[in-house]
C-alpha positions in Angstrom: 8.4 17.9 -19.7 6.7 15.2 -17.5 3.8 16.6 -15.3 3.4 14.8 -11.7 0.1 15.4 -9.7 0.6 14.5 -5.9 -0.4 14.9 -3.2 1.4 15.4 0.6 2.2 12.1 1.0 5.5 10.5 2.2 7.0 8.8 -1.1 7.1 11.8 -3.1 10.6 13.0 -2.3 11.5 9.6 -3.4 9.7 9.4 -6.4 11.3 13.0 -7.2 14.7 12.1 -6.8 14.2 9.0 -8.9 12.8 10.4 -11.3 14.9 13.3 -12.0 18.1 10.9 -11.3 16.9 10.0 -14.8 15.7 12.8 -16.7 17.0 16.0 -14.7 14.9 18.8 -15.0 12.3 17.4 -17.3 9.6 16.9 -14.3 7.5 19.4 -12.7 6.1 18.2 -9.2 2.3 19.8 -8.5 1.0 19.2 -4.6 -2.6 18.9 -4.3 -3.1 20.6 -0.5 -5.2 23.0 1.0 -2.3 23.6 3.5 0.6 25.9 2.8 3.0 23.7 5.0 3.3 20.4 3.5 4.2 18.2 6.6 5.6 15.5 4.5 7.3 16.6 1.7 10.3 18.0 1.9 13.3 17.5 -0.6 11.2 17.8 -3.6 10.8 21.4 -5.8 7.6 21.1 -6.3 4.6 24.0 -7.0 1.5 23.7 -4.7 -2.3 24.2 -6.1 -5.3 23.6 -3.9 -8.0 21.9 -4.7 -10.4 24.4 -5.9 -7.8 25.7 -8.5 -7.4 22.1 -10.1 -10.4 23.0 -11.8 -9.9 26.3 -12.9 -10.4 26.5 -16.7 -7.1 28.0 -16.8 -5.5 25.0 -15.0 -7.2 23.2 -17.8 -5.5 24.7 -20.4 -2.3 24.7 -19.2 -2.5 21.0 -18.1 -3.2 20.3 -21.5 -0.3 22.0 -22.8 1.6 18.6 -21.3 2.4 15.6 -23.3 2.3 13.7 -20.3 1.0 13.5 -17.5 1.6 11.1 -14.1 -0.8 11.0 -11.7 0.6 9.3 -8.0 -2.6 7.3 -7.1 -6.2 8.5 -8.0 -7.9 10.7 -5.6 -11.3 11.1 -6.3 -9.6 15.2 -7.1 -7.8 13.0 -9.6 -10.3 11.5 -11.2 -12.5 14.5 -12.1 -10.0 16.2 -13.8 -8.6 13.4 -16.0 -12.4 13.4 -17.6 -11.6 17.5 -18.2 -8.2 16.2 -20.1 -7.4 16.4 -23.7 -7.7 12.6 -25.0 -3.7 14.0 -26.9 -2.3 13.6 -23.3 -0.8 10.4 -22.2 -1.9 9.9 -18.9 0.1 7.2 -16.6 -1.8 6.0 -13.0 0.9 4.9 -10.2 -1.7 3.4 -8.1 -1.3 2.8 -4.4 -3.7 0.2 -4.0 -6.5 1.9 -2.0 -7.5 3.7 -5.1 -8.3 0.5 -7.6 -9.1 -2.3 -4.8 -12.0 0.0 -4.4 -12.9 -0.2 -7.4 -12.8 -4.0 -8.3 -15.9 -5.7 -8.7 -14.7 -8.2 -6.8 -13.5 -6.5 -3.8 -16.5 -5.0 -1.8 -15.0 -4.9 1.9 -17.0 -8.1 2.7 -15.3 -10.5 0.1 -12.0 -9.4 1.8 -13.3 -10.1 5.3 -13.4 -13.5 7.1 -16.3 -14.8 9.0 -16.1 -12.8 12.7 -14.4 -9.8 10.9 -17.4 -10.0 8.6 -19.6 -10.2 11.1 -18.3 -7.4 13.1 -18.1 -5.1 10.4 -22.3 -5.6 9.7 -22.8 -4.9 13.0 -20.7 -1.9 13.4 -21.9 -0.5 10.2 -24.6 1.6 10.6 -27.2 2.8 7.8 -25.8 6.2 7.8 -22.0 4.9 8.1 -22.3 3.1 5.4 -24.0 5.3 2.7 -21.1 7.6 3.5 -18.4 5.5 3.9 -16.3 5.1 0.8 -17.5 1.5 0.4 -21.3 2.8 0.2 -23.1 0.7 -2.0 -24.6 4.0 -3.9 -21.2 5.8 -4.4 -19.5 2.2 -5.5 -22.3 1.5 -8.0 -21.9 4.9 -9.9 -18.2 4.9 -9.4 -17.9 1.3 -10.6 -20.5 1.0 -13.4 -21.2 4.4 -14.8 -18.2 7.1 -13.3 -15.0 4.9 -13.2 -14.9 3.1 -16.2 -15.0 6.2 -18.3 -12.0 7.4 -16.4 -10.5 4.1 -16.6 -10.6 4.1 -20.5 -8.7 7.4 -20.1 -5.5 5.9 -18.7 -3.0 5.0 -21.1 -0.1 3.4 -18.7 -0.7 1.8 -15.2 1.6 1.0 -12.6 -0.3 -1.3 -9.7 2.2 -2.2 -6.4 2.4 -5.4 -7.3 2.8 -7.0 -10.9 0.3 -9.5 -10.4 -2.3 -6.8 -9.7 -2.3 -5.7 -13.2 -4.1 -8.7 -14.7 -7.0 -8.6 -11.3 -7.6 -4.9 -12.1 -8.0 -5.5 -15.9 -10.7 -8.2 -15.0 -12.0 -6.2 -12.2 -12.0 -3.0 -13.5 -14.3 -2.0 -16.0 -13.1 -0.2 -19.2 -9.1 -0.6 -18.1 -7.2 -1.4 -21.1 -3.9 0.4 -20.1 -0.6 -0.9 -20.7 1.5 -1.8 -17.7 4.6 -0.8 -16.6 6.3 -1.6 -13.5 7.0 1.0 -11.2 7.5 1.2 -7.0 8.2 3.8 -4.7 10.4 2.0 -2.6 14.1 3.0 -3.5 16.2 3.3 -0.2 15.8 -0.1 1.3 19.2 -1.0 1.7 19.3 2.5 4.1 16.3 1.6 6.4 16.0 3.1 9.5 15.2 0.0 11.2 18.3 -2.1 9.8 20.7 0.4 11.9 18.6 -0.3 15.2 21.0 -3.0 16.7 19.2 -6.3 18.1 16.5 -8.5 16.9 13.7 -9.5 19.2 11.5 -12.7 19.5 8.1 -10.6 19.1 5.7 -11.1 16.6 3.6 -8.0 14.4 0.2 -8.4 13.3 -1.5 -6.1 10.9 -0.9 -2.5 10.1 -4.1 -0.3 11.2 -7.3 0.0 12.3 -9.2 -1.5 9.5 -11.0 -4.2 8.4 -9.0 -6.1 6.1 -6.4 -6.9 8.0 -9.4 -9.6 9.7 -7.7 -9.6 13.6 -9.7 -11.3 15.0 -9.5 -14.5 13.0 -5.1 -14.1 12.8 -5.8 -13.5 16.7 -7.7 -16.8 16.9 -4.7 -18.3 15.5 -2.1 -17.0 17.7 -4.4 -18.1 20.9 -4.0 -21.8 19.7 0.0 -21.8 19.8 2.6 -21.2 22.7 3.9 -17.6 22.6 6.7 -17.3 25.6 5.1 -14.4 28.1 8.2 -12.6 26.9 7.3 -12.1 23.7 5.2 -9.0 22.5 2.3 -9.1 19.9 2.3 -5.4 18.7 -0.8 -4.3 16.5 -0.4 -1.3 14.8 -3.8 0.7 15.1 -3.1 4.3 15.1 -4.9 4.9 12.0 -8.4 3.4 10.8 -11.7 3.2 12.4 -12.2 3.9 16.0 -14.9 1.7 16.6 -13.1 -1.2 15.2 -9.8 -0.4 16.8 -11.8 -0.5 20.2 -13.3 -3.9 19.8 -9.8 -5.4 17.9 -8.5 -4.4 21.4 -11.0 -5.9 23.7 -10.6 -8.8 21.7 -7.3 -9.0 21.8 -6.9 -8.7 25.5 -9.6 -11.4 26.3 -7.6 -13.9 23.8 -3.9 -13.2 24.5 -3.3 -11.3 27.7 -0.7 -8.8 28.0 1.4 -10.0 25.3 -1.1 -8.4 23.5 0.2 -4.8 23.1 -2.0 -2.5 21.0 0.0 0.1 19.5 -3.1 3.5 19.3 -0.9 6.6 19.3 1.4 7.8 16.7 5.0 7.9 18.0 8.0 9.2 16.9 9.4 7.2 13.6 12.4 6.2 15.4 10.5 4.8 18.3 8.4 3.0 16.0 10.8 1.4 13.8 12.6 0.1 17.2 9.7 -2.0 18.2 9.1 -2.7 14.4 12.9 -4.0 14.4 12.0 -6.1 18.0 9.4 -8.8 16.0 11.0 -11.6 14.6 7.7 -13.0 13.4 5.1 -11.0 11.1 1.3 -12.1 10.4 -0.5 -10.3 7.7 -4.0 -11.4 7.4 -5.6 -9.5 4.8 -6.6 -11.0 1.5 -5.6 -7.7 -1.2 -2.1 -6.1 -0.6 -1.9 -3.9 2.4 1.1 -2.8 3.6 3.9 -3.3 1.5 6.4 -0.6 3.3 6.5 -2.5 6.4 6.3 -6.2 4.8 9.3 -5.3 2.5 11.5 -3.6 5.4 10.5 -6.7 8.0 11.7 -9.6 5.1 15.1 -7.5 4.6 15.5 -7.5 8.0 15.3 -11.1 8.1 11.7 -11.4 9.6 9.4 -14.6 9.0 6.3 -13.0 7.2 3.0 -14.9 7.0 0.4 -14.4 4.5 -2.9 -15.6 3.2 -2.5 -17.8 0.2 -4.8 -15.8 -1.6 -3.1 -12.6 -1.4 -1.4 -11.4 -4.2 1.5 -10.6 -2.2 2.1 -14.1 -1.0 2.5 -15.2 -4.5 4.3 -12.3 -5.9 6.9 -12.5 -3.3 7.2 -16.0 -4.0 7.8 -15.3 -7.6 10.7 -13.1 -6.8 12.7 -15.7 -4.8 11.5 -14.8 -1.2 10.6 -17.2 1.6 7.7 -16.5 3.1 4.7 -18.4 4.5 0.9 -19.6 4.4 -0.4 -18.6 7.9 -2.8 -21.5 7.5 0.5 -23.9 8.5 0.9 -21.9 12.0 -2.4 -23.1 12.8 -1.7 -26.8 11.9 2.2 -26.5 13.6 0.6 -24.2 16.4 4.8 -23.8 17.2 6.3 -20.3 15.3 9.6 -20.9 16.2 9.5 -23.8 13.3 9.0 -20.9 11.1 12.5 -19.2 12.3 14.7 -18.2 8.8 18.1 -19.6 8.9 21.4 -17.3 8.1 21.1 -18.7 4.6 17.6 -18.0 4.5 17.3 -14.5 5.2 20.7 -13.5 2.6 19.0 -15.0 0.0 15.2 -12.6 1.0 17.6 -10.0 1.2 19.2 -10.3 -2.1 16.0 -11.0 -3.3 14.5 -7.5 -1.6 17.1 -5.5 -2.9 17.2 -7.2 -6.7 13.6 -6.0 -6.8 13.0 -3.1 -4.8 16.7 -2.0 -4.3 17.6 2.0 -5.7 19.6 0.6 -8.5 16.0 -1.5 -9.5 13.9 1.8 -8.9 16.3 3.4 -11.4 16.4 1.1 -14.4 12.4 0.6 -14.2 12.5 4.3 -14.0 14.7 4.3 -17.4 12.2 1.8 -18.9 9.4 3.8 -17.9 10.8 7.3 -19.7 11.5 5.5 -22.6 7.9 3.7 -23.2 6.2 7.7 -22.1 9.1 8.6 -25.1 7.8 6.2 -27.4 4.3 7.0 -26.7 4.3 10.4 -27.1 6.0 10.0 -31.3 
């Protein structure tokens, strides 16, 4: 019996029915939630504990009655109890990305912000913001050098979003020595709600939220320097983040591009969403660590042109996998994005790419792999 330790979030009915497509009725789901009503899973059978009782002796005990044990990302709930764990227990960590870019040495917010984004984010940073804020220099140097690494050295499988990750963690991360294994969430792409929206705009989408590593202001410095139709839309997700920078992503926005600039601040009904998602032909994502994967790999099935920083390891790993996409550095040399529109050919091949990679029948044989390396770890 495999034991999953989750949380409310949105991919776990997917990662249920995966995993059970393989090994039916070997997994027990446990949600981590204060809240009786999960508002986002829904399909799974799952068995809800709140946070106070993950640390119950009891719990304890029976947790280490498992053989193995997968946790989906690592909460800082997470990490507490894998130092309570029997070393016998196999652990695997499907990270998410928030949970180990935090945790690189190399990835302090400011070495993934450009120079105005930098800038902005020292001035809106206060003293007391800071210290709290989960980038606080005092949390990160515990977590990092004394806290982490001894958790770290705990995990015996690892599953980053990307496959390139895995080597940036290990020389990142102190004391990770786990094995990889590649493993994603994404399993229904060929059923995408926005694929059966009909129409395909000229609009462009930059970013994903309200934070700081997405670097707006510098992608929107680009987009002031080339001719966008007043037709076209430039929707900026921002509905979740920080306020303060949201605010001044907005102000900036307006001064540099007008109304085509169209700041999208409330959250809206999915179907709603994924029509104006559907509308941009054109997608700039600035940030220099992975961010945003569901939205990039629904946009480059859909046939969207996607723009990256070089140094991203998204840019490269979709490279790697056969898909088209592009340095936004060349959009400010050509300063004309319609040179960057796919052809017919094009987007088939990103498609076939997608779905070779991320499509349910992919899901299910990394799945398959994945049982049988937890199978052979456990003799």
């Amino acid at each position: 019996m495999i034991l999953h330790l989750a949380t409310d979030e949105k991919f776990i009915d997917a990662a249920y029915s995966i995993f059970n497509g393989i090994l039916p009725n070997e997994n027990k789901f446990l949600i981590v939630s204060s809240e009786k009503k999960l508002k986002y899973v829904k399909s799974a059978k799952y068995e809800l504990i709140t946070f106070k009782e993950l640390y119950n002796p009891d719990f304890i005990i029976k947790l280490n009655s498992y053989d193995f044990v997968i946790f989906h990302s690592l909460l800082n709930c997470f990490k507490k109890l894998i130092l309570r764990m029997n070393p016998k227990v196999k652990i695997l960590w499907i990270g998410w990305g928030f949970d180990y870019y935090g945790q690189m040495t190399n990835c302090y917010p400011r070495n993934l912000l450009f120079e105005k984004t930098n800038t902005l984010y020292s001035k809106n940073m206060t003293i007391i913001n800071l210290l709290k804020s989960n980038f606080g220099l005092l949390k990160r140097l515990f977590d990092n050098t004394i806290h982490f690494s001894r958790i770290a050295k705990r995990v015996d499988y690892f599953a980053p979003v990307l496959p390139n990750e895995y080597e940036l963690c290990k020389k990142h991360i102190s004391g990770l020595k786990a094995e990889f294994i590649s493993w994603n969430y994404i399993d229904n792409i060929e059923e995408n709600k926005s694929d059966n929206i009909s129409g395909f705009g000229n609009d462009i989408l930059l970013g994903n939220s309200a934070s700081y590593t997405n670097n707006h202001y510098e992608a929107i410095d680009i987009l002031s320097t080339i001719k966008i139709d007043s037709s076209r839309k430039v929707y900026v997700p921002l509905s979740y983040g920080d306020n303060k920078y949201r605010d001044c992503v907005i102000n900036y926005g307006k001064s540099k591009l007008g109304n085509i600039f169209v700041p999208l601040v409330d959250f809206m009904p999915q179907e709603e969403y994924w029509k104006i998602i559907a509308s941009c032909k054109f997608v700039l994502m600035n940030h220099l660590r992975q961010q945003a994967m569901g939205n990039i790999v629904v946009k480059i099935y859909n046939g969207s042109s996607v723009f990256f920083q070089p140094n991203n390891p998204c840019f490269q790993f979709f490279k790697n996998i056969g898909v088209k996409v592009f340095d936004i550095g060349t959009l400010a040399v050509k300063k004309n994005i319609e040179e960057f529109d796919l052809t017919d050919e094009e987007i088939n091949a990103n498609k076939r790419s997608i779905i070779s990679y991320f499509g349910k029948n992919a899901i299910l044989q990394k799945t398959a792999n994945l049982i049988t390396k937890i199978k052979e770890g456990i003799k």
